[in-house]
N, C-alpha and C positions, 0 to 999 in steps of 0.2 A: 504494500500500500504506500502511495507515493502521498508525503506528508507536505500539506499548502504552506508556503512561508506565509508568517504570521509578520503584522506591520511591525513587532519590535526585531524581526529577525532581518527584515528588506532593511529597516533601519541602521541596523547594523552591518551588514552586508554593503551598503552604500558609504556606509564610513570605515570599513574598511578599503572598499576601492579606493575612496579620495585617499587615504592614508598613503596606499601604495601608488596615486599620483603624485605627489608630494614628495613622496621618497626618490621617484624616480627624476622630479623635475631636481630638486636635492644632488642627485648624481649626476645627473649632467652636467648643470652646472659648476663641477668639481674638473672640468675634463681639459686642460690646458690646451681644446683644440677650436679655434673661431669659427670657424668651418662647420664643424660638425654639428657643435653645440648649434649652430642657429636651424641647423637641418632638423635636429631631433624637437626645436621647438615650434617649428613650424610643423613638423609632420607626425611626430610623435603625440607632443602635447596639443596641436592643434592653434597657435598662437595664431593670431595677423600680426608679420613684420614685413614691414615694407621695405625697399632695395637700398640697399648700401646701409643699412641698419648695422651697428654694432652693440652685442651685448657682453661686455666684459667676465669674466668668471665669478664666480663665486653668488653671483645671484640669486636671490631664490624667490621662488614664485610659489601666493596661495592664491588657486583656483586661475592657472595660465591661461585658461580657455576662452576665459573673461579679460582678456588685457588685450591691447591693442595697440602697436606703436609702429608709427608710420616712416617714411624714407628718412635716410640721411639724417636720423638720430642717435646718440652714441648713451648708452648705459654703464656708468662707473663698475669699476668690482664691486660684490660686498653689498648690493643693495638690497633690501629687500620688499618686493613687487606683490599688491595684494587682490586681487583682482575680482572678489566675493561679489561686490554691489557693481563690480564694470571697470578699468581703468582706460584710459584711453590717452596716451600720448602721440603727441604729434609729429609733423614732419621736422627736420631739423631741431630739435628741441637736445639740448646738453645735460644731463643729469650724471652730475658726480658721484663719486665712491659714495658707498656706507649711506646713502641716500635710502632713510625709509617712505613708504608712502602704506598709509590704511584706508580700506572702504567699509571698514566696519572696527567698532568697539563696544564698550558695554555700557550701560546707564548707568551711573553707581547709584540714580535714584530709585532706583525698579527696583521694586521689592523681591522679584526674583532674579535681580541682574541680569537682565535682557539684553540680547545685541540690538546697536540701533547701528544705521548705515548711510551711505549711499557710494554713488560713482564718484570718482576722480579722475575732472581733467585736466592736461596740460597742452595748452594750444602750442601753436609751430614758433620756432625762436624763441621758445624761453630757456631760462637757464637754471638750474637747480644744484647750488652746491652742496661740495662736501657736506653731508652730516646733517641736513637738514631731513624733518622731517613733517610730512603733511598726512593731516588729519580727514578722514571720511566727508563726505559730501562739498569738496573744495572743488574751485577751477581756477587754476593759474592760467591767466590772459595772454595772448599773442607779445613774446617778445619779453616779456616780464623777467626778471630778476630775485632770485628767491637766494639771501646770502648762507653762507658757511652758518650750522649749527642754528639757525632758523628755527621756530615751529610755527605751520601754518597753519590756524583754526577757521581761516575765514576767505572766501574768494579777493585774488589778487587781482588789480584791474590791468589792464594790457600794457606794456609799456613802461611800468611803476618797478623797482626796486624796494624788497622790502628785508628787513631783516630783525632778530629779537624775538623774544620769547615772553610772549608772544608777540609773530612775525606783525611789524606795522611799518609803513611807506617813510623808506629814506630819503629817497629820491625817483627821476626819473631814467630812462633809455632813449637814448634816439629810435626813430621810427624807420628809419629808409633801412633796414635792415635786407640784406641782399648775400646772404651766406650757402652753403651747403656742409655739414660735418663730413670727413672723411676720414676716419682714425681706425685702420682695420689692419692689425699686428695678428699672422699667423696664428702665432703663441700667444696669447693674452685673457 
């Protein structure tokens, strides 16, 4: 007699798979090959990257199926990409090492500590240093400037420079921006 999975047992079964896509995106991104690595995340895990994309190693992605990063964008080592509620980064957009980004955390007000969420986006030519990190339902704007060790809680407007914890407007960027990244190291 063949026994019906039961909703805690699909449950579980579903969080085993993601475990073991986690693990596996975890591995890959371990593998000191540029090449490869972007092969296994376009066609293993299913990413959109778009052409001349660099993503440096040690990255690691939750839920890569949901992320999305467009041409001639280069990804730091070390970052960690979260893609639960959707992330979506742009064309030409700079994001340094150790750069974290969330679509999701938890309410400390919920009496059951609930996750609360959304997407993150990052429009084209923006820049995102070292160590900063940005918080669930943000958009960093066309061109924007996000500094070193930053935390972003709130939509940056296009063009603006902000930096601090939390992240607020130092300055601004010139507009006429007219670049393409191109940083693609065999090894790296």
């Amino acid at each position: 007699m063949v026994k019906l999975l039961t909703r805690d047992r699909v449950t579980r079964v579903k969080e085993f798979l993601r475990g073991a896509q986690l693990l596996v995106a975890f591995c890959i991104g371990r593998v000191p090959v540029h090449g490869f690595r972007l092969w296994c995340y376009r066609h293993v895990l299913g990413m959109a990257i778009g052409r001349g994309t660099s993503i440096h190693w040690r990255t690691v992605f939750f839920a890569p199926e949901r992320v999305s990063i467009g041409s001639d964008t280069v990804i730091g080592n070390d970052c960690f990409l979260d893609g639960r509620r959707g992330l979506r980064i742009g064309e030409a957009v700079n994001i340094g090492g150790h750069v974290q980004i969330f679509t999701m955390d938890h309410d400390p007000n919920s009496r059951t500590f609930a996750t609360r969420g959304g997407a993150v986006t990052i429009e084209r030519h923006a820049y995102v240093a070292t160590r900063a990190l940005i918080l669930p339902s943000v958009t960093i704007g066309e061109g924007a400037v996000v500094a070193a060790g930053a935390v972003v809680t709130r939509d940056v407007s296009p063009f603006v420079i902000v930096a601090g914890v939390p992240a607020r407007p130092i300055g601004n960027r010139r507009r006429d921006l007219d670049y393409h990244l191109d940083y693609h190291l065999p090894f790296q």
